[in-house]
Backbone bond lengths (Angstrom), bond angles and torsions (degrees), N, CA, C in turn:
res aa  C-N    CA-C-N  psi(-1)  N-CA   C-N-CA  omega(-1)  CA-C   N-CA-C  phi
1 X - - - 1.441 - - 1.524 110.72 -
2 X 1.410 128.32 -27.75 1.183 134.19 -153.24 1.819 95.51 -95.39
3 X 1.691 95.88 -25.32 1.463 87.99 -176.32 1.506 126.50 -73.90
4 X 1.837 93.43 -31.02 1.553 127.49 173.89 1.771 99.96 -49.47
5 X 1.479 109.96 -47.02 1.571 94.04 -149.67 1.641 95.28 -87.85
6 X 1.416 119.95 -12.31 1.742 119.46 -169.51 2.014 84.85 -81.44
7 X 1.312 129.95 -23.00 1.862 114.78 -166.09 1.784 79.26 -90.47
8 X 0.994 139.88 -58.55 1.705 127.13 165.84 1.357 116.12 -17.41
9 X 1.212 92.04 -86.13 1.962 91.35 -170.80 1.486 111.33 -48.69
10 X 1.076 118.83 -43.76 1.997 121.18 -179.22 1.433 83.84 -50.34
11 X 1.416 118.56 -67.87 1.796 110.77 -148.13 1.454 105.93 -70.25
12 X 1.212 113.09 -16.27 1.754 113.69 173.97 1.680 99.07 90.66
13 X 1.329 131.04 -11.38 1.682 115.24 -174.79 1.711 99.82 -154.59
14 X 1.274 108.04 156.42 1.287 120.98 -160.16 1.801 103.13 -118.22
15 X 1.087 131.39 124.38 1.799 118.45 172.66 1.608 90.23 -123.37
16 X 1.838 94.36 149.79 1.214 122.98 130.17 1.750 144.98 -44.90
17 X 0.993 131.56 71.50 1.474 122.70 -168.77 1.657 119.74 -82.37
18 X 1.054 102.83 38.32 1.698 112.58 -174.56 1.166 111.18 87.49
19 X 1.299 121.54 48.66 1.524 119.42 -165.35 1.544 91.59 -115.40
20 X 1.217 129.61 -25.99 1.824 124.49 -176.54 1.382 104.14 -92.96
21 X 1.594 101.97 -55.99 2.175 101.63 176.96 1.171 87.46 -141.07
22 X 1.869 101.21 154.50 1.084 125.53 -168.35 1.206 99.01 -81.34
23 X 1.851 124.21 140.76 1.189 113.45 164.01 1.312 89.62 125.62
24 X 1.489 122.99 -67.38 1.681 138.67 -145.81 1.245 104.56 -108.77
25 X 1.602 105.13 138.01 1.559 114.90 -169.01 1.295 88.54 -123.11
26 X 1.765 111.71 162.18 1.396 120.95 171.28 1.876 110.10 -147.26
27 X 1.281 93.14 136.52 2.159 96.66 167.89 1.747 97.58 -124.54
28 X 1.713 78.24 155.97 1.618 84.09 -178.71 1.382 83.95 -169.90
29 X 1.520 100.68 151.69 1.284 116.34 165.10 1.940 107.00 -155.16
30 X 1.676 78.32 159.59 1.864 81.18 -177.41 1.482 103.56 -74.88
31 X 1.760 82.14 167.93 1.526 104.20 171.57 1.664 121.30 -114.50
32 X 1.414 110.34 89.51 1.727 85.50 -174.74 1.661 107.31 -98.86
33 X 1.733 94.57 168.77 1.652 113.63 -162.96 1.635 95.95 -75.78
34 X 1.148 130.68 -167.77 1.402 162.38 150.93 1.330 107.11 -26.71
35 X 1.451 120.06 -29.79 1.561 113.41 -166.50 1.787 103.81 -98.07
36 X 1.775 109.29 -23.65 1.501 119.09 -160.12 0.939 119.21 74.85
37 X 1.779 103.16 27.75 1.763 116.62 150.96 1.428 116.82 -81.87
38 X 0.890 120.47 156.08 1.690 125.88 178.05 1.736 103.43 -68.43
39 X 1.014 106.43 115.32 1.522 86.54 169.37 2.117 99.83 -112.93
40 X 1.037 121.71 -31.29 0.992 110.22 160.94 1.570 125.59 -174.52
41 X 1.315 136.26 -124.57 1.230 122.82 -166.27 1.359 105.20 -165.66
42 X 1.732 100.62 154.85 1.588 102.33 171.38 1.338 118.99 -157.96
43 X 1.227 107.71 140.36 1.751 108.83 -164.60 1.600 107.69 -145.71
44 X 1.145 75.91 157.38 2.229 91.94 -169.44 1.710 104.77 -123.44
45 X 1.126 102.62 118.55 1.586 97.96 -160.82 1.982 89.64 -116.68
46 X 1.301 120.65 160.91 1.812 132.75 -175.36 1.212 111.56 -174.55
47 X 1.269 90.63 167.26 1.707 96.70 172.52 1.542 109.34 -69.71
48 X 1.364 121.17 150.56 1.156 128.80 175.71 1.795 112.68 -47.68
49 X 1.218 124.31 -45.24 1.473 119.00 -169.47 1.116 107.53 -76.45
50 X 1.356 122.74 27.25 1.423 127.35 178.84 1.246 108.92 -138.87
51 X 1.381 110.72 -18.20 1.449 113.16 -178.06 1.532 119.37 -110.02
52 X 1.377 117.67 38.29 1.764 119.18 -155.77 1.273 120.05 -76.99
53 X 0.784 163.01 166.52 1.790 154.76 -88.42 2.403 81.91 -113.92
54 X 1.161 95.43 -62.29 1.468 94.35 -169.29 1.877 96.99 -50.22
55 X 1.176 125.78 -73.26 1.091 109.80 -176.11 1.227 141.51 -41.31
56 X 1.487 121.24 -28.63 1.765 129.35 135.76 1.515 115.21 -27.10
57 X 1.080 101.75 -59.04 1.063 106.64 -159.26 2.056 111.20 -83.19
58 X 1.152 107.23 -5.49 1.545 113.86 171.56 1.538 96.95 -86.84
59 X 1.857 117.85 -45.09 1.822 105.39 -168.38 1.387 91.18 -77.10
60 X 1.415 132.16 -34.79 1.853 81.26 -150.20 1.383 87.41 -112.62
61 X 1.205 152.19 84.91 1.668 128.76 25.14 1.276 134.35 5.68
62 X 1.212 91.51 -100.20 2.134 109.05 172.53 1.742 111.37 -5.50
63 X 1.087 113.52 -12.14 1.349 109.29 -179.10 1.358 144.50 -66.20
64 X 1.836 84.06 -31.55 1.533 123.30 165.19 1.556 93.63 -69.15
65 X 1.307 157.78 -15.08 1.403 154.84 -164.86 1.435 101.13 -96.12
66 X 1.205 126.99 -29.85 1.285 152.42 -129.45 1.832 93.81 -117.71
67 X 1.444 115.31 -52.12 1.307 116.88 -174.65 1.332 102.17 -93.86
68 X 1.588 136.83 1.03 1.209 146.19 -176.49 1.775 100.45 -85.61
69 X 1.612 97.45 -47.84 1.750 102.27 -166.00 1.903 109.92 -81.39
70 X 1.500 113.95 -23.08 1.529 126.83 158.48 1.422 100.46 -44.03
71 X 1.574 120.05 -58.59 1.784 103.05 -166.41 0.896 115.98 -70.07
72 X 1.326 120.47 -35.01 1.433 149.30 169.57 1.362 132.31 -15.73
73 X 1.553 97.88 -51.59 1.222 138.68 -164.61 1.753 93.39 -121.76
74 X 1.416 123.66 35.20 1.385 121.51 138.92 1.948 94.33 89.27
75 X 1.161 117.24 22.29 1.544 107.65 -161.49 1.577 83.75 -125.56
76 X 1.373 129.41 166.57 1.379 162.79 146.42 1.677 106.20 3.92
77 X 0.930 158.20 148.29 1.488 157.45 116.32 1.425 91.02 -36.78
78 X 1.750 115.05 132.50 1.654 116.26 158.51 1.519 99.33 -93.51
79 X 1.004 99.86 157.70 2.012 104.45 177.44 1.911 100.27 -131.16
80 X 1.519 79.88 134.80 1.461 88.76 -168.45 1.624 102.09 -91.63
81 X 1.806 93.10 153.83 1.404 104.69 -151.40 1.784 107.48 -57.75
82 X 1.095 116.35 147.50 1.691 132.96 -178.68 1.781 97.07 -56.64
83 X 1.120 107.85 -22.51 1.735 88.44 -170.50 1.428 115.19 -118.95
């Protein structure tokens, strides 16, 4: 588990590969504030034929797009995590 969560944090986002329901995939990654505290999280969950290995791999990235359009839209700079 410990090894699972150190290839997470490097890649910055975590998915589901049909491991909760069959069929449905999920990415998510945190959001931390100004300090590179967690303040919270966000994830996009689908059916698998919509969600296939390349498309994982375009959202969770995309996240940085995501904390770009928050300031954007008058909210906080997110600062991505120190490690």
């Amino acid at each position: 588990m410990w090894a699972a969560l150190k290839v997470i944090r490097h890649r910055g986002y975590s998915f589901d590969d049909e491991e909760h329901a069959p069929g449905t995939r999920c990415v998510a990654a945190t959001v931390y504030d100004e300090h590179a505290e967690p303040l919270g999280a966000i994830s996009l969950a689908g059916p698998s034929s919509r969600l296939p290995d390349e498309r994982i791999r375009q959202l969770g990235p995309g996240r940085r797009a995501y904390r770009g359009g928050a300031h954007a839209q008058g909210g906080r700079p997110l600062a991505t995590h120190p490690y």
